[in-house]
C-alpha positions as CSV (number, residue, x, y, z in Angstrom):
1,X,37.0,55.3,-113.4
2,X,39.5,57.3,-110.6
3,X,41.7,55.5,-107.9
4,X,39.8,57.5,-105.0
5,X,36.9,55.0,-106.0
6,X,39.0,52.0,-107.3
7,X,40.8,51.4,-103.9
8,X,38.0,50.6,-101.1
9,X,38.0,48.4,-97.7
10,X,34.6,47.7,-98.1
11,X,34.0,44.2,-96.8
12,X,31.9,41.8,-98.4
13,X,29.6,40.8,-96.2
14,X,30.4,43.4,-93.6
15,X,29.7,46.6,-95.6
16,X,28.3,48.2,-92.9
17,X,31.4,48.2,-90.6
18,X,33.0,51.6,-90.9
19,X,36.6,51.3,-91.8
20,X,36.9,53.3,-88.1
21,X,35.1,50.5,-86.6
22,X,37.4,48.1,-88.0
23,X,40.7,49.1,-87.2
24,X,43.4,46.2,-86.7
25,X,47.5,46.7,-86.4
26,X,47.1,45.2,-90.3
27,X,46.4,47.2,-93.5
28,X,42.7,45.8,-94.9
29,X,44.8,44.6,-97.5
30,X,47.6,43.0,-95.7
31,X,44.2,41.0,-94.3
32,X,42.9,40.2,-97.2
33,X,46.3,38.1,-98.1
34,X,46.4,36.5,-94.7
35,X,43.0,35.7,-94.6
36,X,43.4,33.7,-98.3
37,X,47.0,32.2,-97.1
38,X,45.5,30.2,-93.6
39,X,42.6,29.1,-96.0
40,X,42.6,25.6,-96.0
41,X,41.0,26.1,-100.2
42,X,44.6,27.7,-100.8
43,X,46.7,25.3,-98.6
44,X,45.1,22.6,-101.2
45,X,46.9,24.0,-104.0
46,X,50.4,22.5,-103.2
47,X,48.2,19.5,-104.2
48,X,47.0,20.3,-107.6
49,X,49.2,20.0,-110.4
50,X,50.6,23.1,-112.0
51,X,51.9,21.4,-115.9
52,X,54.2,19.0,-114.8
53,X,52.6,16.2,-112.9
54,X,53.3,16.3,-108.8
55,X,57.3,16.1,-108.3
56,X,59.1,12.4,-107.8
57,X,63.0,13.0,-107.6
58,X,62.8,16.4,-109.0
59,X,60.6,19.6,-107.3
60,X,58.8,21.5,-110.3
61,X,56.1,23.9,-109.7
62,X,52.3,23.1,-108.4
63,X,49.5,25.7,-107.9
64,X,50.6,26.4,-104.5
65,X,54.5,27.6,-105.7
66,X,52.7,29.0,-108.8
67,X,50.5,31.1,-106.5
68,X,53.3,32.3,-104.1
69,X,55.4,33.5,-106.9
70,X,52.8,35.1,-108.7
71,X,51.8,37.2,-105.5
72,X,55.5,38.1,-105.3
73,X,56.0,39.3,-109.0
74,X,52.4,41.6,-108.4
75,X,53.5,43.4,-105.2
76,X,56.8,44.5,-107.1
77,X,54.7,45.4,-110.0
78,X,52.3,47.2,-107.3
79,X,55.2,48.5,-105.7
80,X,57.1,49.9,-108.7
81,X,53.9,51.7,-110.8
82,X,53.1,53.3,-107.3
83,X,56.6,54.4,-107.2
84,X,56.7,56.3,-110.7
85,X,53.2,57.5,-109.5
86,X,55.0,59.4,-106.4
87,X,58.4,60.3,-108.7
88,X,55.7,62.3,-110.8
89,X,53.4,63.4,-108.4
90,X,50.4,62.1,-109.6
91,X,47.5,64.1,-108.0
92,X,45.8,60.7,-106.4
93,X,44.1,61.8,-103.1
94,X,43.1,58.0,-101.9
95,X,45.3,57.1,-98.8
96,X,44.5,53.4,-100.0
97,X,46.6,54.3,-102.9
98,X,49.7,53.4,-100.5
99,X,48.5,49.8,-100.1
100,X,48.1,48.9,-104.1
101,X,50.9,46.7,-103.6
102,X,49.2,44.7,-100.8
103,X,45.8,44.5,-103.0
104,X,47.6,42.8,-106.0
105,X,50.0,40.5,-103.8
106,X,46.5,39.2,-102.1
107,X,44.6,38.7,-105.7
108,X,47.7,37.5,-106.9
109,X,47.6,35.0,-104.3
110,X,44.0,33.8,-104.4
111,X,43.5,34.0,-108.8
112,X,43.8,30.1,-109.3
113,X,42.0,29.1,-106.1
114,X,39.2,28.0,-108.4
115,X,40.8,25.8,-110.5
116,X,39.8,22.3,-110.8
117,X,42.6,19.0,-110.1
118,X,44.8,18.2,-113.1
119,X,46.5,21.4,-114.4
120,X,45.2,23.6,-117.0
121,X,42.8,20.4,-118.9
122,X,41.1,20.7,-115.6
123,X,38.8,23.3,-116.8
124,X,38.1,21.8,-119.9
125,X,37.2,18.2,-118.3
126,X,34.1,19.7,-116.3
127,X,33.3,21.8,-119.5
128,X,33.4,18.5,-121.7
129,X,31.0,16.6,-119.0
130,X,28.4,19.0,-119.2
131,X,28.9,19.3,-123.3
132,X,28.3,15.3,-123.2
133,X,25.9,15.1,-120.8
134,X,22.8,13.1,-121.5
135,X,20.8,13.8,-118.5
136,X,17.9,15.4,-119.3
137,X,17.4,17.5,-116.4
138,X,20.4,19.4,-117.1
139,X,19.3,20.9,-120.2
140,X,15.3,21.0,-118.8
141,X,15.7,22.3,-115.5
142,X,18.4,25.2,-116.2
143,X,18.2,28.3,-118.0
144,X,20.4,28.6,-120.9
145,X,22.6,31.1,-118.8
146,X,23.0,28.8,-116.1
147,X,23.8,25.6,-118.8
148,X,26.6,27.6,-120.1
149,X,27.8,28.2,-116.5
150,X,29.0,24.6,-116.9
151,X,29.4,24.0,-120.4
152,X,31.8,26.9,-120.2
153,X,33.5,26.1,-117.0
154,X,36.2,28.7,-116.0
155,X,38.3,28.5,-113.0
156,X,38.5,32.2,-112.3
157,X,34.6,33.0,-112.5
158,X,35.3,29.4,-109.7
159,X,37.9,31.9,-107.7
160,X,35.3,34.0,-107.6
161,X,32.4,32.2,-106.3
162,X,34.8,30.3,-103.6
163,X,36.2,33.7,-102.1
164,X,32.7,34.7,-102.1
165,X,30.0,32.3,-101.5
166,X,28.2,31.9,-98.0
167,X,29.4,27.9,-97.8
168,X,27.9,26.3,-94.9
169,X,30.1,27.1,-91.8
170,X,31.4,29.7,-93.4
171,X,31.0,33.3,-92.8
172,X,28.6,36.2,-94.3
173,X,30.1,36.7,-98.0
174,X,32.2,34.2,-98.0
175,X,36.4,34.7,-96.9
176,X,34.8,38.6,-96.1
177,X,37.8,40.1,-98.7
178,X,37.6,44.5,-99.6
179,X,35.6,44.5,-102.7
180,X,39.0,46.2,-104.4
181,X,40.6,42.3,-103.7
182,X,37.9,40.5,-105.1
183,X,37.6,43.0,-108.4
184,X,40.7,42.2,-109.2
185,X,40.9,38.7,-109.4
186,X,37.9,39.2,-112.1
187,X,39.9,38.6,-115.2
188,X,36.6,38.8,-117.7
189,X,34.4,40.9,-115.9
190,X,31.1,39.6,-117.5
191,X,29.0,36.6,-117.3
192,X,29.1,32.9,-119.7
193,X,26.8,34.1,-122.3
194,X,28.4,36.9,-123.2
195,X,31.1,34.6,-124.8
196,X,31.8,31.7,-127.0
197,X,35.0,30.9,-124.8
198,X,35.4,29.5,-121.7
199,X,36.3,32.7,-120.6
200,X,33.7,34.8,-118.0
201,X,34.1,36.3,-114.5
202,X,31.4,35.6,-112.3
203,X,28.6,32.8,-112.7
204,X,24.9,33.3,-112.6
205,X,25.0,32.8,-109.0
206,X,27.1,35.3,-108.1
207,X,26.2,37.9,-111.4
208,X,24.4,40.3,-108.6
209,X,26.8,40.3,-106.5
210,X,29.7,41.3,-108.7
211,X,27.1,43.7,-110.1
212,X,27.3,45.2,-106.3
213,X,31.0,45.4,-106.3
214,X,31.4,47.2,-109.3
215,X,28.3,49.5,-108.8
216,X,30.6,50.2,-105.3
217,X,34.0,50.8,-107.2
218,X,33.0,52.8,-110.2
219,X,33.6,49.8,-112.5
220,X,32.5,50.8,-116.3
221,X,29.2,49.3,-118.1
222,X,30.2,48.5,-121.8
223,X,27.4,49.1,-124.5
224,X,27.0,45.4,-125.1
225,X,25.1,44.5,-121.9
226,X,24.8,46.0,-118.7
227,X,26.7,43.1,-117.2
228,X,29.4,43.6,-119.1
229,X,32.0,45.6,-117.4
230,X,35.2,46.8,-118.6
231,X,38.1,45.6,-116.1
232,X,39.0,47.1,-112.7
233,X,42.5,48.3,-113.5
234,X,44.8,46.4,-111.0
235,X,43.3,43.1,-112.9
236,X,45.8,44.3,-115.8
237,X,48.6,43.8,-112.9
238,X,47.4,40.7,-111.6
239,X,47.6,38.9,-115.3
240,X,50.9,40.7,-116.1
241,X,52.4,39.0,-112.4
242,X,50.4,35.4,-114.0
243,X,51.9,36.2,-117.6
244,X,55.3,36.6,-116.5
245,X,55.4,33.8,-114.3
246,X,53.9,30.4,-115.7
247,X,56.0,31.6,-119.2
248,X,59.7,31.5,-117.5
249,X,58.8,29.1,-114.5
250,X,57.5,26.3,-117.0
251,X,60.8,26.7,-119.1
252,X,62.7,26.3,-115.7
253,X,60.6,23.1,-114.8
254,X,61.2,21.9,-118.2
255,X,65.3,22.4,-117.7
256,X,64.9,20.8,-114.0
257,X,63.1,18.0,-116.1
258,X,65.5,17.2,-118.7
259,X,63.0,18.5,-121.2
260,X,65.2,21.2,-122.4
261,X,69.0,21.3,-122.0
262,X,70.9,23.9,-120.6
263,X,71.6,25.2,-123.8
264,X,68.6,25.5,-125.1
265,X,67.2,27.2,-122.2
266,X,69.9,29.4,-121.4
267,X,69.5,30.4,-125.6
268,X,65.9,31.2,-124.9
269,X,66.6,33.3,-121.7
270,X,69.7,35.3,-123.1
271,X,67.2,36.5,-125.9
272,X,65.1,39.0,-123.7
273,X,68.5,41.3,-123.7
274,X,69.4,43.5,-126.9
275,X,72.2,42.7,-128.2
276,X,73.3,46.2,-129.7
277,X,71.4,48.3,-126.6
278,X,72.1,46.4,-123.3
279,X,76.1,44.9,-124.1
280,X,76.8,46.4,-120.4
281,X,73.7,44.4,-118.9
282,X,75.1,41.0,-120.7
283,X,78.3,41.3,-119.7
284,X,77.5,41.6,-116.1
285,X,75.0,38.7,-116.3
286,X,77.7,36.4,-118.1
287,X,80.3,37.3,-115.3
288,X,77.8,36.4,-112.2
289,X,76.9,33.1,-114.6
290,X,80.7,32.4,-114.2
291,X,80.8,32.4,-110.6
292,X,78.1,29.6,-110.0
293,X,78.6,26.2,-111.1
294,X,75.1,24.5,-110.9
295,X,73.6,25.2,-114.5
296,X,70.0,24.6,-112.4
297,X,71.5,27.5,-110.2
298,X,72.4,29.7,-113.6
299,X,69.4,28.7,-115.1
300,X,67.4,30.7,-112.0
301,X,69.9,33.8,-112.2
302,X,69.2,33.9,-116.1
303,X,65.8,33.6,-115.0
304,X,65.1,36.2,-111.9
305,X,67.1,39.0,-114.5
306,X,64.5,38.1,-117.0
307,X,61.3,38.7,-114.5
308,X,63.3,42.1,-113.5
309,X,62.8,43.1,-116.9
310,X,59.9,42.2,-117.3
311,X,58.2,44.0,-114.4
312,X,59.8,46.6,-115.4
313,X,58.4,47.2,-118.9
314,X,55.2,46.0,-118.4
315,X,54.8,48.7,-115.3
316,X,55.7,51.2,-118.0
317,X,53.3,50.3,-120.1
318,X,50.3,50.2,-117.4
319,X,51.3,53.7,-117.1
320,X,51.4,54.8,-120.7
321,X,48.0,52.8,-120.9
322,X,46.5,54.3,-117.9
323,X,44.2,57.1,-119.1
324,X,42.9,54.4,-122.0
325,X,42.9,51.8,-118.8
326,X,40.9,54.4,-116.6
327,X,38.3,55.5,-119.7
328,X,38.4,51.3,-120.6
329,X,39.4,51.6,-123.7
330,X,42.4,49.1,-123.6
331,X,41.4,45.9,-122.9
332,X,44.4,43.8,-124.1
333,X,47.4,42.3,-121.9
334,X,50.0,44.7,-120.9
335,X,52.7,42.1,-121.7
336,X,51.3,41.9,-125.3
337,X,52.7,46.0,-125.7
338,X,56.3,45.1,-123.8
339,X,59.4,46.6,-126.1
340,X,59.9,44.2,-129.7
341,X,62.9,42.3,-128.2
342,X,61.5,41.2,-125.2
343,X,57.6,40.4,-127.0
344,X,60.2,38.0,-129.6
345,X,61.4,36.3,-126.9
346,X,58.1,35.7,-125.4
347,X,56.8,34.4,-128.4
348,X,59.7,32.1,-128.9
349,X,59.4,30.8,-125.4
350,X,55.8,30.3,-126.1
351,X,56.0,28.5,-129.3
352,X,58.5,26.1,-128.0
353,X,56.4,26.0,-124.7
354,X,53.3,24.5,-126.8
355,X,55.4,22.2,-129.0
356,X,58.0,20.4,-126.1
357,X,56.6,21.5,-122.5
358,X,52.6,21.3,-122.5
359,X,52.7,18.4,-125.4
360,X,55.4,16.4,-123.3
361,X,53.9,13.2,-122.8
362,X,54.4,13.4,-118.7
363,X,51.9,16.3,-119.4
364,X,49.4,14.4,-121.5
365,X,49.2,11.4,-119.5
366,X,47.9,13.3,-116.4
367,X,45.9,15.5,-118.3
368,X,43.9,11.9,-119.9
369,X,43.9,10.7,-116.7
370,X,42.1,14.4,-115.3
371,X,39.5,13.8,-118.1
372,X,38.3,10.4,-116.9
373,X,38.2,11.2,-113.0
374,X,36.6,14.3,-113.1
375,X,34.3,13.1,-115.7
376,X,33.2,10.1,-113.6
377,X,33.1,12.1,-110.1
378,X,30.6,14.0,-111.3
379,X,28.4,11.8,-113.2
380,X,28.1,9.8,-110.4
381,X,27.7,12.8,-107.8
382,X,25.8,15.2,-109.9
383,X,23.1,11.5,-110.3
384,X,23.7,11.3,-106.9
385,X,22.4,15.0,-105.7
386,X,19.6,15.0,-108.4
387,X,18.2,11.7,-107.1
388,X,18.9,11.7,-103.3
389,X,16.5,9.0,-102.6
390,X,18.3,6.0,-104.5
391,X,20.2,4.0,-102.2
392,X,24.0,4.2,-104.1
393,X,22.8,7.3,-103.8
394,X,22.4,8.3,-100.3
395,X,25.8,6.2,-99.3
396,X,27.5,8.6,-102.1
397,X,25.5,12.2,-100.5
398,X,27.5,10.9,-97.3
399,X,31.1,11.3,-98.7
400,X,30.1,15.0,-99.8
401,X,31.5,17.3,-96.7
402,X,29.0,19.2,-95.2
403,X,29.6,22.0,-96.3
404,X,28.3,21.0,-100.0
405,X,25.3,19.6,-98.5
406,X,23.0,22.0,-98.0
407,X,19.3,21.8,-98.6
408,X,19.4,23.4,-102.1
409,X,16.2,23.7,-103.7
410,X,17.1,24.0,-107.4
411,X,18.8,21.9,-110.1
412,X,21.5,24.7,-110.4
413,X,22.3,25.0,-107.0
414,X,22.6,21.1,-106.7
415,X,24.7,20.9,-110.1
416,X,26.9,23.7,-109.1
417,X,27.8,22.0,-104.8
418,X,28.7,18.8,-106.9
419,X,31.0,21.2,-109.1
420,X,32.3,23.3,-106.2
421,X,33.2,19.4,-104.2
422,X,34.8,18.2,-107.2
423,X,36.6,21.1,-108.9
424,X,37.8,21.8,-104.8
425,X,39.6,18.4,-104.7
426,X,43.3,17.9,-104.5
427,X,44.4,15.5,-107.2
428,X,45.1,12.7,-104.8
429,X,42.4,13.1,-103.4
430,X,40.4,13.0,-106.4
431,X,42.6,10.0,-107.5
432,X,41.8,8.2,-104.3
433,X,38.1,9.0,-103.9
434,X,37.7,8.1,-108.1
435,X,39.4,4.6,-107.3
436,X,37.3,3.7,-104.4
437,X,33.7,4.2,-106.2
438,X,35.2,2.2,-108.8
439,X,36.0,-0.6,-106.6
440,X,40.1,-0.5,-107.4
441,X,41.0,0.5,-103.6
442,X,38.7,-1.1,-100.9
443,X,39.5,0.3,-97.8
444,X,41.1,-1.9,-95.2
445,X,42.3,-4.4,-98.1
């Protein structure tokens, strides 16, 4: 693969604008974010639960903050490898290569757009329906590629399929993003059956047109299938932004939550620096530390110094990857290659992370309750779709916006606009809509 190919403003859906018909006082890029940030699918994320269920007294983190920070973290990353690219004058003749920080800031932005109410068990909820299904059309009626579409359920194959799909009121190719945006959102660049984890890029529905987008970009065909494609590089960015984030911003929930004390937390953070190598650094960061009083307040400092390091290796290891990145030989995370003190302190953080933070029982208890609304909005909707002329079911086809109403013709694309409804909902939303088909809220009592 070579950047002069990886970097395009090809439009999806408007390919055949020339980029000197479309000229605007924006980058394409720079469009690309603002075109995700007015979306009213990303203005729904400050809705959806992140770990820690929807903040009471105390603000922690939901998709929408996630998001924003993410996009932050990826244009420095952006910012800094193109940077080192112009300190060593890498022979790059792409203009475009300017604007890799906007690219990653706008994937960064729209990467967990697809993911379903309830935090990360969301996923796994529709997955589980569709495992545990009994209807018999669902296993007659789709191919075994399309079954495992569900049965595999994967919010970034969701991402997308909702940047990209021609909704109903919604224009050609979906949001219209460069094809260089929408490659690198595409985490595992191949389709469900290619895998035994939930883990896949694109779903049958949109396998051609990702095949088009890579075809465009120069994206690499593995030996194990032809729609098996080795990563578009900036991906590697976007997932090291992602990494570095929901690690130390779930440790500083947990300390804003009582979960950890300052202690504890501080301990974890103070580990990323070397004790015999960076004496200078610690020094400075334990003077600032003694200036502010709120520990919340030296919890964030302790914090923001870690993601500066962070970024920093991980950038240096995208470019001591990059030939192996370009050829797609490396397929791992970047922040899985970071220097030995800092990959300890991950680990530790993650450890701790599984055993006090995700476990807590504020995190369970939403997660349960994600299960059994999801689970009964779409037994009852995907019923609802497959037999329209019922009478529950017509009064239930009315509650679906428009938008997921279309006239579809097969099983799959009626399956799949119950799915896109559902895994689209807020979780108060889905709360409120799961309570009234049970009867528990009755409007106007």
């Amino acid at each position: 693969m070579n950047w002069n190919q990886l970097i395009s403003t090809t439009r999806l859906g408007q390919e055949e604008l020339a980029t000197e018909e479309n000229k605007h006082s924006r980058t394409q890029f720079q469009r690309d974010y603002d075109r995700i940030i007015f979306s009213s699918p990303f203005r729904r994320l400050q809705n959806k639960t992140q770990v820690f269920p929807l903040p009471g007294s105390v603000f922690v983190h939901n998709r929408l903050t996630h998001s924003l920070e993410v996009a932050s973290v990826g244009r420095s990353l952006g910012s800094m490898f193109l940077e080192k690219c112009e300190t060593e004058k890498t022979n790059i003749q792409n203009p475009l290569f300017q604007e890799i920080g906007s690219v990653i800031s706008a994937a960064c932005l729209a990467h967990d757009m697809g993911n379903p109410p309830f935090g990360h068990s969301g996923e796994d909820a529709i997955a589980q329906f569709f495992n545990r299904s009994t209807e018999p059309r669902l296993r007659n009626e789709l191919s075994e590629a399309q079954f495992r579409d569900f049965t595999q359920f994967d919010g970034n194959a969701n991402a997308f399929r909702l940047l990209s799909h021609q909704f109903t009121g919604r224009r050609q190719g979906g949001f219209a993003l460069t094809y260089t945006t929408l490659a690198s959102i595409v985490k595992y660049p191949f389709e469900s059956l290619l895998t035994e984890k939930p883990k896949f890029g694109f779903f049958q529905s949109e396998k051609d047109l990702f095949a088009r987008i890579a075809g465009e970009l120069g994206l690499i065909q593995t030996n194990v299938s032809p729609a098996k494609y080795v990563r578009h590089p900036l991906v590697f960015l976007v997932e090291a932004a992602d990494d570095i984030c929901y690690q130390l911003m779930d440790l500083e929930d947990a300390h804003k939550l009582k979960i950890h004390n300052f202690e504890e937390t501080s301990g974890l953070l103070m580990q990323f620096f070397d004790q015999q190598t960076e004496m200078k650094q610690i020094f400075r960061i334990k003077e600032t530390l003694g200036l502010v009083a709120d520990p919340n307040e030296q919890i964030a400092y302790l914090r923001a110094s870690v993601i500066g390091k962070l970024v920093k290796q991980c950038v240096e290891v995208f470019i001591e990857k990059q030939d192996e990145i370009l050829a797609g030989s490396f397929q791992e995370a970047l922040i899985d290659h970071v220097h030995p003190t800092t990959l300890a302190a991950l680990d530790e953080i993650q450890e701790i992370s599984v055993n006090n933070i995700y476990n807590d029982r504020s995190v369970v208890e939403i997660e349960i309750s994600g299960y059994q609304i999801i689970g009964t909005l779409l037994e009852v909707f995907i019923d609802a779709t497959l037999n329209p002329e019922q009478g529950f079911s017509k009064k239930l086809i009315q509650l679906m916006p428009d938008q997921y109403g279309e006239n579809h013709e097969s099983t799959y694309e009626k399956v799949q606009s119950v799915v896109d409804f559902v895994s689209g909902m807020t979780d108060l939303y889905a709360l409120d809509l799961y309570r009234k088909i049970k009867g528990i809220n009755i409007p106007g009592i």
